[in-house]
N, C-alpha and C positions, 0 to 999 in steps of 0.2 A: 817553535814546537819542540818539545822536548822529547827523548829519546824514547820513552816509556809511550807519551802521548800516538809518537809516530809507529812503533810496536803495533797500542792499539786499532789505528787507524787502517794498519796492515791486515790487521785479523781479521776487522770488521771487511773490506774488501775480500779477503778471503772465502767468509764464510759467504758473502751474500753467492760470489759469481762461482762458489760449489753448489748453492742451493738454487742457481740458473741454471747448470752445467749439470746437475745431478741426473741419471739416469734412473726412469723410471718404465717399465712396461705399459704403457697403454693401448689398446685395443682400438683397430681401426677406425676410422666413422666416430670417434670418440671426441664429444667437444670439452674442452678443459677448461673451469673458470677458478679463477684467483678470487679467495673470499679472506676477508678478516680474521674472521674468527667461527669458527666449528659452533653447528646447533646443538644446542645444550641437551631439548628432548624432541627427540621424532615422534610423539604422540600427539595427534592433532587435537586430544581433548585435555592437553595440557600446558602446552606447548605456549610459551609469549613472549619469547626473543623472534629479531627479525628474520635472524639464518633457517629460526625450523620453520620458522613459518614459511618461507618462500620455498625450500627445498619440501615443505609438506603438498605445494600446490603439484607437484610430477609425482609424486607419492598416491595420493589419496582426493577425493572426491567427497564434494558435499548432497544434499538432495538437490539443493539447487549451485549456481554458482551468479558474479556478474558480470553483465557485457561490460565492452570497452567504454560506455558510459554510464557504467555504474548501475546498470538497470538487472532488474532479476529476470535468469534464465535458467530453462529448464538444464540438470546434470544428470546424478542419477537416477533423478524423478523425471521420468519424461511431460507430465501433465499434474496438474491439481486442482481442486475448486476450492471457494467457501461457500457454502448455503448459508452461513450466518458468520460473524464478525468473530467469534469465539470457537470456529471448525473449519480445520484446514485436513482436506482429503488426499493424500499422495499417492500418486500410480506410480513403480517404480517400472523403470525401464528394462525392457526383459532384455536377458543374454549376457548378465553383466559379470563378470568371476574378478574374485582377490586373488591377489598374487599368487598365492597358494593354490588355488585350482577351486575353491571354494565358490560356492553360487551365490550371489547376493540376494537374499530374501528380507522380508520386512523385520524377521526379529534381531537383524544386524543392526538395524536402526535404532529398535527399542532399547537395543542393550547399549547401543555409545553415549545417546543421551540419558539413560539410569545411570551410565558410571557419571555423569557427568552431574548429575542432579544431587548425586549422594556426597554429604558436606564430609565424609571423609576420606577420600577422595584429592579433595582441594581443588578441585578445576576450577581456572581463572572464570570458562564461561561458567561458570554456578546461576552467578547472579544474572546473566542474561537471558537464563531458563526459569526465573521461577514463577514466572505467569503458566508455565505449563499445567496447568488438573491432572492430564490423563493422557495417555499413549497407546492407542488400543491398534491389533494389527488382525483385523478378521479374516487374512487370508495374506499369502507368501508374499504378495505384489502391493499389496495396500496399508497405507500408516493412515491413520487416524489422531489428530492433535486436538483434543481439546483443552482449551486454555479457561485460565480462571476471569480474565479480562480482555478486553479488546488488546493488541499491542503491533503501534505501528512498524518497528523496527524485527517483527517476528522471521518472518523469510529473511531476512537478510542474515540472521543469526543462522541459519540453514547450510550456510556457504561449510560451518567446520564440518573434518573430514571426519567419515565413516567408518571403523574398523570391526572387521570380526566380530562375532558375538562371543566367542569363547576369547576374547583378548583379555587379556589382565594387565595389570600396574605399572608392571616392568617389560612392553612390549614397544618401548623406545628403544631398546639394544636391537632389538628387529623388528621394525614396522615391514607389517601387510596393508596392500588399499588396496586400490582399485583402479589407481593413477594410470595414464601412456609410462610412465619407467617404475622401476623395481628396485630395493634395495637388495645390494651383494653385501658390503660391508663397509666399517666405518674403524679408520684410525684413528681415535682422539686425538684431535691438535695434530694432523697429519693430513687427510684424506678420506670425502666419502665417494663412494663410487656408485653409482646407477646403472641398470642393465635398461632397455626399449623391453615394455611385456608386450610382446606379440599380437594377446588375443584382447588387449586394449579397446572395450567397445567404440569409441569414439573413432577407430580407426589408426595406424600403426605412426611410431613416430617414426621421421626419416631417417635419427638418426640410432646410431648403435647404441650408445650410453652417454653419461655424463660425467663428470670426476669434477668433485667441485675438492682443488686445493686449498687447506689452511693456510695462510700466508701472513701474519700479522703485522712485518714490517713493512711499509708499504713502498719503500724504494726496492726491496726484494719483487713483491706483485710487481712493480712496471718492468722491472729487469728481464722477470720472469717472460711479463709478455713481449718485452720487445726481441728479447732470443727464441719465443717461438715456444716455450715450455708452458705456457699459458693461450687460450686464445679469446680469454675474453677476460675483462675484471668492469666491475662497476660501484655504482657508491659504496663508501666514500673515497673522493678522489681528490685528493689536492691541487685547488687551479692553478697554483703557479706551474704544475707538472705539466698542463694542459696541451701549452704552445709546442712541448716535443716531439706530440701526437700529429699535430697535425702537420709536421715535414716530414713524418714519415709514410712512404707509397707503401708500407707493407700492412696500414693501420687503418681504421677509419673511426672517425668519436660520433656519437650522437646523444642527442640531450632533446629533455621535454619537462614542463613545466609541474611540477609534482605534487601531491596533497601532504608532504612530508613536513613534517610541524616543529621545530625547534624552539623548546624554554629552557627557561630556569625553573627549577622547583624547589620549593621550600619546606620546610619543617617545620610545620602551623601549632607545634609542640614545644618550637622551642622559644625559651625567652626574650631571644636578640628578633630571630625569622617571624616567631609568631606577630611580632610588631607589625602592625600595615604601614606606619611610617618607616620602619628598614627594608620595607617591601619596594613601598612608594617610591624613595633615595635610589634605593638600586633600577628599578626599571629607567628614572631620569638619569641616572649617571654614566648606562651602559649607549655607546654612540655603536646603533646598529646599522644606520647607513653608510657609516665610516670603514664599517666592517666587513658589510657586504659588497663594498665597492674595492678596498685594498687589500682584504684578506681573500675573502668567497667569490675576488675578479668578478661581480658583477650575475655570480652565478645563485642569487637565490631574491626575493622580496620582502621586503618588510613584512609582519604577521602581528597582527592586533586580536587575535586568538587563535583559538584549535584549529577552526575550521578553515580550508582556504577559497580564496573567491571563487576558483572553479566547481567549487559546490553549491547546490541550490540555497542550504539552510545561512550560508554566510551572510554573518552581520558586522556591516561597515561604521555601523553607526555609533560606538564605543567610545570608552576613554582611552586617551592614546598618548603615548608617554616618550614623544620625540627630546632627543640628547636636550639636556639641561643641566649641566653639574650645578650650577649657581642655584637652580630650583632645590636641589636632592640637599644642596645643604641648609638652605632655610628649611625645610622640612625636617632634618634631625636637628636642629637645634631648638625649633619649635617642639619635638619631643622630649628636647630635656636632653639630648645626646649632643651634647658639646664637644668642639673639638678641643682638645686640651692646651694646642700650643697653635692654634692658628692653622696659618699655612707652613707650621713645621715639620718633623717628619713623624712626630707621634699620632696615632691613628686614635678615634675616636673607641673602637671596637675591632676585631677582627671575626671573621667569619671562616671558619672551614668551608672550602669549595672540593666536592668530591667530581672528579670524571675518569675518563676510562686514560689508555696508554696510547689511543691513537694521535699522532704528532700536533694532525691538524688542531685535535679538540684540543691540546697542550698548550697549540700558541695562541687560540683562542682566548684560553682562559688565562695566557699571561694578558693577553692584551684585556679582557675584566679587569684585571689586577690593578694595570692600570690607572685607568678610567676609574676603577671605584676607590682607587688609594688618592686621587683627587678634588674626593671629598669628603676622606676622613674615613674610609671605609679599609680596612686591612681584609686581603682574601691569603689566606693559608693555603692552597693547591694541593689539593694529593688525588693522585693519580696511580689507578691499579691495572693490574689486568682483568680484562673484562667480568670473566667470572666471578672476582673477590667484588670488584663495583657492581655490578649487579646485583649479590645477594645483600652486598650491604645497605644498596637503594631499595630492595623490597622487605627488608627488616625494620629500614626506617633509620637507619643507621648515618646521620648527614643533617645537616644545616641546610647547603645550597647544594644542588649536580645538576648538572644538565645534560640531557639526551632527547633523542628525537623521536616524533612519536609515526611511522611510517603508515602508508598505507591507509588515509583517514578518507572512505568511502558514504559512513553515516554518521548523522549527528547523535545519534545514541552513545558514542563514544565519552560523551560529556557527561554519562550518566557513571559510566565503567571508571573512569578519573575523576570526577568530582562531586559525585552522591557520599555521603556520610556513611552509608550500607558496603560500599565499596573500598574498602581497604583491604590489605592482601589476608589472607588468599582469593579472599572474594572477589575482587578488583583490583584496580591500578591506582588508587586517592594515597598515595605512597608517604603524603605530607598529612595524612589527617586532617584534610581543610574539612567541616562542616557552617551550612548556611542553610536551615528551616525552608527557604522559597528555593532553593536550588536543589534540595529533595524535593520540593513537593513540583517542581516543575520538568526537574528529568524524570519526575513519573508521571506526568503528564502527557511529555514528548513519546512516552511509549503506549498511552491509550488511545492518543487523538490524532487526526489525520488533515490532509490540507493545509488551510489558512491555519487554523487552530496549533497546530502541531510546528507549522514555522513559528507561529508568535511567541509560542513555548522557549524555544530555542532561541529565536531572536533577543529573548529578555535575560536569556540564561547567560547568552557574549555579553551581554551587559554587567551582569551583574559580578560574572570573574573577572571583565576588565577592572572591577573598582574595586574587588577583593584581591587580587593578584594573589593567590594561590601558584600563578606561574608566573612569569615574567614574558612576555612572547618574545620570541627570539627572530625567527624568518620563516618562510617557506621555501624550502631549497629546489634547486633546479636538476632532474635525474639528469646523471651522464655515464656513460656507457665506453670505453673502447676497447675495440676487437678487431681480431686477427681477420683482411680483406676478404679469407675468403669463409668468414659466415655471414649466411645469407638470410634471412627472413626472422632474423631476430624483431622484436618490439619493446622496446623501451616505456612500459606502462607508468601512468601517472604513480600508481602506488607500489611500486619495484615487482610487483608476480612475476612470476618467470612462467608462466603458462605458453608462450609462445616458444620455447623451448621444443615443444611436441613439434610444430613446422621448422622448424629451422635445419638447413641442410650445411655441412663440411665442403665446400667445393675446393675439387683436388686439383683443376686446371681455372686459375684466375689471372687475366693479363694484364 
């Protein structure tokens, strides 16, 4: 190691164990978790990163929300009927106040879904509202939905959160709800902090507040936690880090099996990706049980689409693209993409691979690299910090990236990713994949119900497995660890942090 090398290696040591070490004020009863990366926006009617999304669930309230198996239950609405397929009646729950001291009345409601309905605006949910006709509130307590169609996946769209009626555009620098915690304030790329709101209808959280820290590097988060300046971090977690967690008596891990969906995504735009044969090649060249056994230690499953088997709508019965390099390369050269020199080192094409700066996704995509440079396939890897990959994946801006898609509760999802109608800002179709039966059947899945409405779906994993718009990557395994003495945390299939409201600080743990 050279002198300059060992310099650096000195600073890097420096800086992590001042950023263990650093001294910060936090308020008793105060639980501390280690996060990636800061939520981009705290408005729950815009809001489509993972971070605002889960820090929106202690913020803010839907009419409804769902249980721990996914079923709908009553939130701010205490009750509701339909007298017909097309009128859904909401009684809101009396005694409810926003943060602010404000009374929750019905025309809080009309107004978040208006800002949401209006295409200037841009809210991601747009397109999951436009079966709405009408919003009529004949009185403080009572919302009135009439829809222009039947639509199975309706209440479920219920769960986003409710803000103010006088809120406006820029009321992400300070969200009001309705949530068990409060916003105080937020450091960008630093620190948000949550207050417990008292008169919380649901009843009081135990604990004081919450301070979720930014931590991007991720040997910094364990450090953090294992000195005690953190007390909880969870996905993503590197499992080779895993085994140090568990000789530690100050620590405890827990994990459960999770609806969180990991692909590849394409650019159906462009002339290398838009190929189904470069599509085809890469899903057989990529060895994802190889990957989930020596990289992901065993911590996620194979995934032959969006949905995973703990959902009702999943379909097993698909095309399925187990490791075959020998396949991937008769398939391009039956396209006419010849490899120039064999099994030499000149690559047939290369491919830009975009992902973020987290380690794990890094060495992930060295090992693509691999694997798909072993049959002619060249991947270019660039890697940003989150924000710049982000925008650049919802501008369209990429070949291949990959990221995952968390928290997958309905199959209506399939409509939001891969309906033709759904491209940003209206949706998440980020590749521009269009298929004539795959509109006309993610709008089916939202008029029909039962048998009718799986069969919908059932034809729909069918028909991205042989379009590969994605690549399915796995369904990953949540894992959690924290400091012995929190107590009644839960680890949900789709990361919510809703159990946050129960969980207690114990000051005496032996």
């Amino acid at each position: 190691m050279t002198l300059n090398a060992r310099r650096a290696c000195l600073v890097l040591l420096f800086l992590i164990l001042a950023a263990c070490h650093k001294k910060e004020t936090i308020a008793p009863n105060t639980l501390v978790i280690g996060i990636e990366s800061g939520p981009r926006l705290l408005d729950p009617r815009l809001y489509t990163d993972a971070a605002s999304s889960r820090i929106g669930d202690l913020l803010f309230n839907g009419l409804v929300q769902r249980g721990d198996d996914f079923s709908i239950q009553p939130d701010l609405a205490e009750s509701w009927e339909t007298p017909s397929p097309v009128r859904y009646i909401f009684h809101l729950r009396p005694g409810v106040y926003f943060h602010d001291g404000q009374k929750l009345i019905s025309k809080d409601i009309v107004a978040s879904f208006n800002f949401v309905l209006d295409p200037a605006n841009k809210s991601p949910w747009r397109s999951s509202f436009l079966m709405v006709d009408s919003v009529a509130t004949p009185d403080d307590e009572t919302i009135i939905f009439d829809l222009k169609k039947p639509s199975a996946p309706f209440l479920g769209f219920l769960t986003m959160g409710i803000t103010p009626a006088k809120t406006d555009k820029d009321m992400g620098a300070s969200p009001v709800g309705t949530g068990p915690f409060k916003f105080v304030d937020y450091k960008t790329e630093e620190r948000l902090t949550l207050v417990r709101y008292d008169s919380y209808f649901d009843g009081r959280a135990k604990l004081e507040g919450v301070v979720f820290k930014i931590i991007p590097d991720e040997t910094v988060r364990v450090l953090s936690l294992e000195k005690g300046a953190v007390h909880l971090i969870m996905n993503p977690i590197t499992p080779n880090i895993l085994p140090r967690f568990k000789d530690n008596p100050n620590l405890k891990v827990v994990s459960s099996l999770g609806t969180n969906y990991s692909y590849l995504g394409f650019n159906m735009k462009d002339p290398l990706t838009g190929k189904l044969a470069v599509r085809k090649a890469v899903a057989y060249a990529i060895d994802r049980r190889g990957i989930i056994k020596y990289i992901l230690k065993g911590l996620a499953e194979p995934a032959s689409g969006p949905l995973s088997p703990a959902l009702k709508f999943y379909e097993g019965d698909v095309s399925k693209y187990d490791y075959d390099p020998a396949k991937a390369r008769r398939i391009l050269d039956d396209a006419g993409l010849k490899d120039p020199d064999g099994d030499g080192p000149k690559m047939r094409f290369t491919l830009k691979y975009s992902t973020s700066q987290n380690e794990l996704r890094k060495r992930i995509a060295e090992v693509f690299q691999f694997q798909l440079g072993k049959v002619g396939i060249g991947l270019d890897i660039r890697s940003y910090e989150w924000g710049t990959f982000y925008s650049h994946i919802k501008k369209g801006n990429f070949q291949i990236f990959s990221l995952t898609w968390v928290g997958i509760v309905d199959p209506d999802i399939l409509y939001y990713i891969f309906n033709s109608s759904s491209t940003p800002p209206d949706g998440a179709n980020r590749g521009h994949y269009k298929n004539r039966r795959v509109d006309e059947l993610t709008e089916l899945g939202r008029v029909t119900f039962g048998e009718e409405r799986k069969a919908a779906y059932s034809e729909i994993q069918k028909i991205i497995a042989d379009d590969l718009p994605y690549v399915s990557l796995w369904h990953s395994v949540n894992v959690a660890v924290m400091d012995k003495r929190v107590e009644g945390f839960v680890l949900a299939p789709d990361e919510n942090l809703k159990s946050l409201k129960n969980v207690t600080l114990m000051t005496d743990v032996k």
